[in-house]
VEXDREN-2710 file (C-alpha; in Angstrom, 1 decimal):
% VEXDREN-2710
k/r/px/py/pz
1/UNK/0.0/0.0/0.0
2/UNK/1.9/3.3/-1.1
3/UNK/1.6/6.5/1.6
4/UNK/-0.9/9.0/0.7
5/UNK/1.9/11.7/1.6
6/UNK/4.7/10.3/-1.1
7/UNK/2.8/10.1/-3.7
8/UNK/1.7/14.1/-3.1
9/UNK/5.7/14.6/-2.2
10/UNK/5.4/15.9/1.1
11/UNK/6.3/15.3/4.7
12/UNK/3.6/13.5/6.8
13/UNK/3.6/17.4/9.1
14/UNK/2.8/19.3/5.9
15/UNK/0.0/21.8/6.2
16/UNK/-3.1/22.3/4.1
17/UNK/-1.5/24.8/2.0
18/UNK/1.7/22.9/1.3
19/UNK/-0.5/19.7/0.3
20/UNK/-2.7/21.8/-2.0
21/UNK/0.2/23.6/-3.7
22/UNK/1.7/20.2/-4.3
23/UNK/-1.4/18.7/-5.9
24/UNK/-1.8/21.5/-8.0
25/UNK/2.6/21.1/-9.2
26/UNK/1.4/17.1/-9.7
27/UNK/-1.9/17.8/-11.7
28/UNK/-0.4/19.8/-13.9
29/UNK/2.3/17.7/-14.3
30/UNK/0.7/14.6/-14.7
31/UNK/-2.3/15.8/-16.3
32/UNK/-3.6/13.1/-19.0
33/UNK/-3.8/16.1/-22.1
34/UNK/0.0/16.2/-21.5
35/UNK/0.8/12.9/-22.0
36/UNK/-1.6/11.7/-24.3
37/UNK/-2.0/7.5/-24.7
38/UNK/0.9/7.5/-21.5
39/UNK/-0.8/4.9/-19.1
40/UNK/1.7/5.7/-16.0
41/UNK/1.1/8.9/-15.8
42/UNK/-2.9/8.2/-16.2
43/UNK/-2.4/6.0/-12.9
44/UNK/0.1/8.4/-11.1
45/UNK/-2.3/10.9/-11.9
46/UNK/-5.6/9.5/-10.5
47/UNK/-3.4/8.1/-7.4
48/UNK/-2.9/11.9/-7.2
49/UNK/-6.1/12.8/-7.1
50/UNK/-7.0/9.9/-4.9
51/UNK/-4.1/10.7/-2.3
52/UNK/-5.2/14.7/-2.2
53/UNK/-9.4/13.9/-1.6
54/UNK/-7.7/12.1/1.9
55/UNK/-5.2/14.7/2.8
56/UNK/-7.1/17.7/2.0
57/UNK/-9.9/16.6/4.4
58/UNK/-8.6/17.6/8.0
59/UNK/-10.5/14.4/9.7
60/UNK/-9.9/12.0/6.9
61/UNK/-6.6/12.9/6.8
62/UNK/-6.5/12.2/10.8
63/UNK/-8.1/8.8/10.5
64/UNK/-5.4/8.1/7.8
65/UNK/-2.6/9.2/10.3
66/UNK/-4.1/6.9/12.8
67/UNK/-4.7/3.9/11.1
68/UNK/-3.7/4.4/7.4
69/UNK/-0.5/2.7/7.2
70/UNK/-1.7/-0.2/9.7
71/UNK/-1.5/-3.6/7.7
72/UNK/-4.3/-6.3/7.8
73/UNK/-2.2/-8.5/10.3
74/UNK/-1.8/-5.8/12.6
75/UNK/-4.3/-4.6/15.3
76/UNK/-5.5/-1.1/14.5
77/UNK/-8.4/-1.2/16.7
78/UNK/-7.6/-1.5/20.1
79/UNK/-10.2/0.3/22.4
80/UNK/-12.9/0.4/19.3
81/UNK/-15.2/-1.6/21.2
82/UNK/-18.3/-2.3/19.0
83/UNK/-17.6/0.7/16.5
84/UNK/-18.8/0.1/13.1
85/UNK/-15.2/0.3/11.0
86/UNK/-16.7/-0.4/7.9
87/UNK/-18.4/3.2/8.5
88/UNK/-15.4/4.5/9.5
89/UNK/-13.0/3.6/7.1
90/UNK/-14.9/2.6/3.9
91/UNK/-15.3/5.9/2.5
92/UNK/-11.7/7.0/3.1
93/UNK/-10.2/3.6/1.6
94/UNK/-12.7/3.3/-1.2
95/UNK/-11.7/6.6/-2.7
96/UNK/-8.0/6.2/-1.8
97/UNK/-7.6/2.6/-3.0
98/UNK/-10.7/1.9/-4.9
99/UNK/-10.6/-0.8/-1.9
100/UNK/-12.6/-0.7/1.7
101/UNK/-13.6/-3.1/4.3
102/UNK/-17.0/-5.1/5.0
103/UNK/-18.2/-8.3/6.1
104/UNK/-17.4/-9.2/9.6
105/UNK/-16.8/-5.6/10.1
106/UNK/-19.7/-3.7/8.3
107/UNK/-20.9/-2.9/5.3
108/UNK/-18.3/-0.6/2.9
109/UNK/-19.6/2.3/1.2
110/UNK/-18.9/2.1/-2.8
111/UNK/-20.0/4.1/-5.5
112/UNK/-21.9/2.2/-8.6
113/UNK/-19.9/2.3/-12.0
114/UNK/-23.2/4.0/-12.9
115/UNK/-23.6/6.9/-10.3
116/UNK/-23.2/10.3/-11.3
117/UNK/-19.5/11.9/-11.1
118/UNK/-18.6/15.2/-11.7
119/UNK/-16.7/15.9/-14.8
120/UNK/-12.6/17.0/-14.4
121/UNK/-11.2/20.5/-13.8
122/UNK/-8.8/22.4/-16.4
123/UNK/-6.2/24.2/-16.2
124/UNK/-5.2/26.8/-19.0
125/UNK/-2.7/29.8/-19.2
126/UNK/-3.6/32.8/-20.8
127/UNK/-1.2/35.7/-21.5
128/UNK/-2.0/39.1/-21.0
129/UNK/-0.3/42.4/-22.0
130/UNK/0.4/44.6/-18.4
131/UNK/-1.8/46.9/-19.7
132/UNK/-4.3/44.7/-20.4
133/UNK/-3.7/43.3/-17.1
134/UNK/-3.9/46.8/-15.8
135/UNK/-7.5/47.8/-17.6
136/UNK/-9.1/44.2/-17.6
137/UNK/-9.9/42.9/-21.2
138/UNK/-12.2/40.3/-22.6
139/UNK/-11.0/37.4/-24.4
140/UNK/-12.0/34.6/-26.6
141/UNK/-9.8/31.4/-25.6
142/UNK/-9.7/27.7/-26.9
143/UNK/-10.2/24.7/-24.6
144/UNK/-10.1/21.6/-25.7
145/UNK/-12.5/19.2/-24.0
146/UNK/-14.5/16.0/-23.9
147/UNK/-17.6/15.5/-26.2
148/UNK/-19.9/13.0/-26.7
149/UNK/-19.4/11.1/-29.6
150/UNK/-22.3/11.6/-32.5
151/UNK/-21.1/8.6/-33.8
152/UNK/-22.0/6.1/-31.3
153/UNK/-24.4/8.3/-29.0
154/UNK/-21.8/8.3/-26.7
155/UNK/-22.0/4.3/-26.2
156/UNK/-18.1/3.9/-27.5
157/UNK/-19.7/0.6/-29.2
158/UNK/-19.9/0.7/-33.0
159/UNK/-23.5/1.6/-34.8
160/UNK/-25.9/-1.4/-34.5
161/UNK/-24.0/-2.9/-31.7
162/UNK/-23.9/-1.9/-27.9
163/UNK/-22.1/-2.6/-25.0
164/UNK/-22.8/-5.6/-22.9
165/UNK/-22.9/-6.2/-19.6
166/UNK/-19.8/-6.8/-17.5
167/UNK/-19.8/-11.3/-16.8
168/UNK/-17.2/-10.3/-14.0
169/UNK/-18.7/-7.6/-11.7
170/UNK/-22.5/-7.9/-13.5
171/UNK/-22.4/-4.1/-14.2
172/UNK/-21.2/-2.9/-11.0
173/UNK/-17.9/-2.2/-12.1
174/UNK/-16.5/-3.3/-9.0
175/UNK/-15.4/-6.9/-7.5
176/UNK/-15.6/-8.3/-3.9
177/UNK/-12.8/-10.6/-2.6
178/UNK/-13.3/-12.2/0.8
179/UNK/-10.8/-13.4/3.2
180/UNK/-11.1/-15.1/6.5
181/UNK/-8.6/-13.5/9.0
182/UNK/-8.2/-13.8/12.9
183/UNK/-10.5/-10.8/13.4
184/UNK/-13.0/-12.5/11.3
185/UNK/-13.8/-11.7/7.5
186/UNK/-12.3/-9.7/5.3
187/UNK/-13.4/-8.1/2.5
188/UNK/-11.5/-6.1/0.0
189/UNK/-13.5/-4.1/-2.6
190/UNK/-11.6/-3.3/-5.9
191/UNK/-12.1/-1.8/-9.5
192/UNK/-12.9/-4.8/-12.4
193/UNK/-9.9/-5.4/-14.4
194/UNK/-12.3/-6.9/-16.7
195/UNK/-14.1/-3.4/-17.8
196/UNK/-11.9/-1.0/-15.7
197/UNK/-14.9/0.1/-13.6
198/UNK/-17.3/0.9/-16.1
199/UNK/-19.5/-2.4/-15.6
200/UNK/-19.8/-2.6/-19.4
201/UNK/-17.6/-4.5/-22.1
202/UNK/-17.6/-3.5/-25.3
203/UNK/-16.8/-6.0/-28.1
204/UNK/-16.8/-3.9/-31.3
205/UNK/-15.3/-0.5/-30.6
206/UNK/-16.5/2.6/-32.3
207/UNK/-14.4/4.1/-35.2
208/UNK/-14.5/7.5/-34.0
209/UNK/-13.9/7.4/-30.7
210/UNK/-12.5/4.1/-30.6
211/UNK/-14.4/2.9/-27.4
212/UNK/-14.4/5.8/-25.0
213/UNK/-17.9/7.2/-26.0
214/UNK/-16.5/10.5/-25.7
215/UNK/-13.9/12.5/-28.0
216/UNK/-11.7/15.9/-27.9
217/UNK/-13.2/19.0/-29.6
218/UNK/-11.5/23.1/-29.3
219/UNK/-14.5/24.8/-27.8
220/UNK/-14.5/28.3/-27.9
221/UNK/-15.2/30.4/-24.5
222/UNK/-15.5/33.9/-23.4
223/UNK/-13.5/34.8/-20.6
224/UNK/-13.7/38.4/-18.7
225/UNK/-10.0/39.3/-17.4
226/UNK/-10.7/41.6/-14.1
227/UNK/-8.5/44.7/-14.2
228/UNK/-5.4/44.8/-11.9
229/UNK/-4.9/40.8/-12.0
230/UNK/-1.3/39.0/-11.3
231/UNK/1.0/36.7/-12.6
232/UNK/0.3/33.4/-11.5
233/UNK/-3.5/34.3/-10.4
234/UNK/-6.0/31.4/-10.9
235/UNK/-9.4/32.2/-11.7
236/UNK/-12.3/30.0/-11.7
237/UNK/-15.1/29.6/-13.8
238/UNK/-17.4/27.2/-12.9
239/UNK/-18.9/24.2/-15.0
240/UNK/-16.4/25.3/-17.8
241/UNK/-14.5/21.9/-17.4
242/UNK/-15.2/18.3/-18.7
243/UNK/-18.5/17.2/-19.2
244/UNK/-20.2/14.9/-16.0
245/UNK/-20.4/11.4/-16.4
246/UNK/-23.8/9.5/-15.8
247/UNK/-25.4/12.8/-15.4
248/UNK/-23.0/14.6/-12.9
249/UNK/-22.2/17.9/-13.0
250/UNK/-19.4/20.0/-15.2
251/UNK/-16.0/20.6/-13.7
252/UNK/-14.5/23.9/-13.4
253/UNK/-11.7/25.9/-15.7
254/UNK/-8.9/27.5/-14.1
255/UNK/-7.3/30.5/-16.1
256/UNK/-3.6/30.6/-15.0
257/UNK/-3.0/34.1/-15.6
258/UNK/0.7/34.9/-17.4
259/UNK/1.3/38.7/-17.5
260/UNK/4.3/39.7/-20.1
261/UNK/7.1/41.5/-19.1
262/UNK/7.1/45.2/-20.0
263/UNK/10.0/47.0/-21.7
264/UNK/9.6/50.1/-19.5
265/UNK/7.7/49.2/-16.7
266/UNK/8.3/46.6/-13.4
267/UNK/5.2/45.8/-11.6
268/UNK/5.5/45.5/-7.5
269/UNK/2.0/44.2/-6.6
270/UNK/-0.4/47.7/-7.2
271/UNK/2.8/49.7/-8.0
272/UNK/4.9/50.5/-11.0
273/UNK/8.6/51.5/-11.5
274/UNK/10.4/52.9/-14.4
275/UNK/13.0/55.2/-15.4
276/UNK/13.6/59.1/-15.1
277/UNK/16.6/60.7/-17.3
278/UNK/17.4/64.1/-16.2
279/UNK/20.0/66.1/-17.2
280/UNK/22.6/67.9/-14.7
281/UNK/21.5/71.1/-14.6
282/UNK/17.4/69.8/-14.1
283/UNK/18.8/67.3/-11.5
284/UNK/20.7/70.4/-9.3
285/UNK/18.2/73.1/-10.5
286/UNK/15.1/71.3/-10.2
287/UNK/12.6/71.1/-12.8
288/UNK/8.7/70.4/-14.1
289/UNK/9.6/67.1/-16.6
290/UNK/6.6/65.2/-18.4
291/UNK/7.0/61.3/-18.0
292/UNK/4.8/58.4/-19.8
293/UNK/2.5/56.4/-17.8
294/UNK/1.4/53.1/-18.7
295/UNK/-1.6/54.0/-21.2
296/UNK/0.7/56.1/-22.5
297/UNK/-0.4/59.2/-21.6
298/UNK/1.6/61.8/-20.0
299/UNK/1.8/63.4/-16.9
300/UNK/4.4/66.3/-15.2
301/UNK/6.5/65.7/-12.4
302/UNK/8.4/68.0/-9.9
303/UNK/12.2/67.4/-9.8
304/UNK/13.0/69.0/-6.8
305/UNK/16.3/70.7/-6.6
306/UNK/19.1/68.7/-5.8
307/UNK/17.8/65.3/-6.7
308/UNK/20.8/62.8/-7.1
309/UNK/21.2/59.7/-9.1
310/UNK/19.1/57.1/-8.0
311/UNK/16.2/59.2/-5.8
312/UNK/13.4/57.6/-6.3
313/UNK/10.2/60.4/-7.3
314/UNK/6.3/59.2/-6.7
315/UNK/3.6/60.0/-9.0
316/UNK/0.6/59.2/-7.2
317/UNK/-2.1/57.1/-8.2
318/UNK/-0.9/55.7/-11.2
319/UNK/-0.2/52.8/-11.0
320/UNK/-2.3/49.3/-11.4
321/UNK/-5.9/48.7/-9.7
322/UNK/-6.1/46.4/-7.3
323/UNK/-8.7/43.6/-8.0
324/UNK/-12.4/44.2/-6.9
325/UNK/-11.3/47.3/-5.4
326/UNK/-11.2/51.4/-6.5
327/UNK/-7.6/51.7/-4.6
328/UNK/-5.0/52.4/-7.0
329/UNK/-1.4/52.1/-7.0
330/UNK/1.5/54.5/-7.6
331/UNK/4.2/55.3/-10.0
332/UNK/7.7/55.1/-8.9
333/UNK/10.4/57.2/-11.2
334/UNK/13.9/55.8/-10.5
335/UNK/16.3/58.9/-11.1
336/UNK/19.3/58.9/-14.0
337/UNK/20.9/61.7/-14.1
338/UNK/22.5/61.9/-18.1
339/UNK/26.4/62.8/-18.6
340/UNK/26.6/64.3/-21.9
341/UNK/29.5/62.6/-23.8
342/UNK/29.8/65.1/-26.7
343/UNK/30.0/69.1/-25.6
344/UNK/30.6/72.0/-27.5
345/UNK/33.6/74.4/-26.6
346/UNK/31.2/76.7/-25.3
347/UNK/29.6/74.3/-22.9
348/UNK/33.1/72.8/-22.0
349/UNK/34.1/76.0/-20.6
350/UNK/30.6/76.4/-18.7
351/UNK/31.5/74.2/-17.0
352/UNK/35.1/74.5/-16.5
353/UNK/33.9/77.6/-15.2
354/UNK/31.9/76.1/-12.1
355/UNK/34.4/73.7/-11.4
356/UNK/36.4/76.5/-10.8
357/UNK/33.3/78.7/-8.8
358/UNK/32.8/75.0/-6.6
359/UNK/37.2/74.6/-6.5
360/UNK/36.3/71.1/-7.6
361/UNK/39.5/70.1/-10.0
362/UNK/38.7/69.3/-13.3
363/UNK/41.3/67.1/-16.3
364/UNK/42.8/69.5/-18.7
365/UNK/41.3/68.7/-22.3
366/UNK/43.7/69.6/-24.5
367/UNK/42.1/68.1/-27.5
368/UNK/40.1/71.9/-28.4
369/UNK/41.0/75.2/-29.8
370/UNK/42.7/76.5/-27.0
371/UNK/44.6/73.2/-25.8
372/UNK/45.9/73.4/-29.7
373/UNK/46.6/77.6/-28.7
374/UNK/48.1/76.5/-25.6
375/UNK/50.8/74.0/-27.1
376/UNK/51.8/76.6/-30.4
377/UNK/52.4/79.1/-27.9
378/UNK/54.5/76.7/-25.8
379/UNK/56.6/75.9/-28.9
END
């Protein structure tokens, strides 16, 4: 019997969050539509889903850490007394194992190859511009999910045939082994390997979907991005996933947002940060400089006198929304004060001049008119 908590990859005192970021790394990873016709990772990936319904329920996952691990030749149950175990543990093995006990210690709880399930959930990453991100957009998106197939009315047996009932487990899709032990019987409840749990056997497989009864269509859906979403933000939309089975309801769609980088912006949550290039004499003398905001508009800023490389300046309120909310971020201009590589003579003794006024020593150029006046008269 594996352990719930290696098959989810984490230590047996993870918390609730831990397990359910690791579920969602494994889904993803193990997720049928990326490995298409790859049977291990179909198993590892309903063993994953099987370990996480147990661990992600506080008291299942207690039971499990009581008695989970506990072998059949082992004694679990001291101090019971006359509890009902197939109560107690049928539905937490039955979904973890496809197994459960019975018999001499109750009746186990199992679900009919027949009873309604809820269809899967999907996961899909859509890119958004950070303005887009910033004003909310609308978009049209492809999934690609399980239809009926016309072909067969969704029987997976070819036209004029159908499927026939299952000689193994008579339709239940589920068989019963019994076992006398010292405790008295035991009874182990597992999936058919004749029809795999669906009660049915098909003998002449339909062309189109090639037994499944169902295949993979692009459906086309409307999504609403809300303004001032994040990277990495996950947003549900619910009965946008695969179709039920037996009549049970849709599963969800979950919209991994991916926001591009930005060539002049950096987002920090609500707030933005970009660039500022002043020249020298607006850096010392202060100044009233326009700068571009994200929609591309533009708004004026104060340099205050005496701003030095690297102040950072604040232009309030415009930065990104913050989601269901009216609060707004800022703008954050990172200062860069320009040095002019290229000066005229005139400007070269401008400010030769203050360096003199501020007795701050200055190289002698003498590549100019007067550095070539200056070695003539020296000759």
């Amino acid at each position: 019997m594996e352990d719930l908590y290696e098959i989810l990859e984490v230590p047996r005192d993870a918390s609730q969050a831990d397990i359910k970021k690791a579920y969602r790394k494994l889904v993803h990873q193990y997720h049928p539509d990326s490995h298409p016709g790859d049977k291990a990772a179909e198993e590892k990936f309903k063993k994953i889903n099987a370990a996480y319904s147990v661990l992600n329920d506080p008291e299942k996952r207690a039971r499990y850490d009581q008695f989970g691990t506990t072998g059949p030749n082992s004694n679990p149950f001291g101090g019971m007394g006359g509890m009902d175990l197939g109560d107690l543990f049928g539905d937490l093995f039955s979904q973890a194992f496809g197994g459960g006990f019975g018999g001499g210690f109750g009746s186990s709880r199992r679900q009919s190859a027949n009873s309604p399930r809820q269809g899967d959930d999907i996961e899909q990453v859509v890119s958004v511009t950070l303005l887009e991100a910033a004003k909310g957009v609308t978009r049209d998106i492809d999934v690609m999910k399980w239809e009926t197939c016309q072909h067969c009315n969704g029987t997976g047996a070819k036209p004029g045939t159908k499927p026939e009932t299952c000689p193994t487990c008579h339709g239940q899709g589920q068989v019963r082994q019994s076992q006398q032990s010292f405790f008295g019987q035991f009874v182990s409840i597992t999936t058919c390997p004749e029809c795999r749990g669906t009660g049915k056997i098909i003998r002449d497989k339909c062309d189109e979907c090639h037994g499944i009864g169902q295949i993979r269509k692009k459906h086309k859906l409307e999504v609403k991005i809300p303004a001032g979403v994040e990277r990495n933000r996950r947003l549900r939309i619910s009965g946008a996933g695969e179709a039920g089975v037996n009549g049970g309801p849709a599963g969800d769609l979950y919209l991994i947002i991916d926001v591009e980088v930005h060539p002049d912006f950096e987002r920090d949550g609500a707030d933005l940060h970009t660039t500022l290039l002043l020249t020298y004499p607006q850096a010392v003398l202060g100044a009233e400089v326009k700068i571009k905001t994200l929609d591309g508009t533009e708004e004026t800023i104060t340099v205050p006198s005496g701003t030095t490389h690297g102040q950072v300046l604040k232009l309030k309120g415009k930065g990104m929304p913050r989601v269901n909310s009216k609060s707004i971020g800022d703008l954050y201009a990172h200062v860069y004060i320009e040095i002019p590589k290229k000066l005229t003579d005139k400007q070269k003794e401008l400010i030769k001049a203050l360096a003199d006024e501020m007795k701050a020593p200055v190289a002698e150029n003498d590549s100019g008119f007067f550095g070539k006046f200056k070695r003539w008269f020296q000759e």
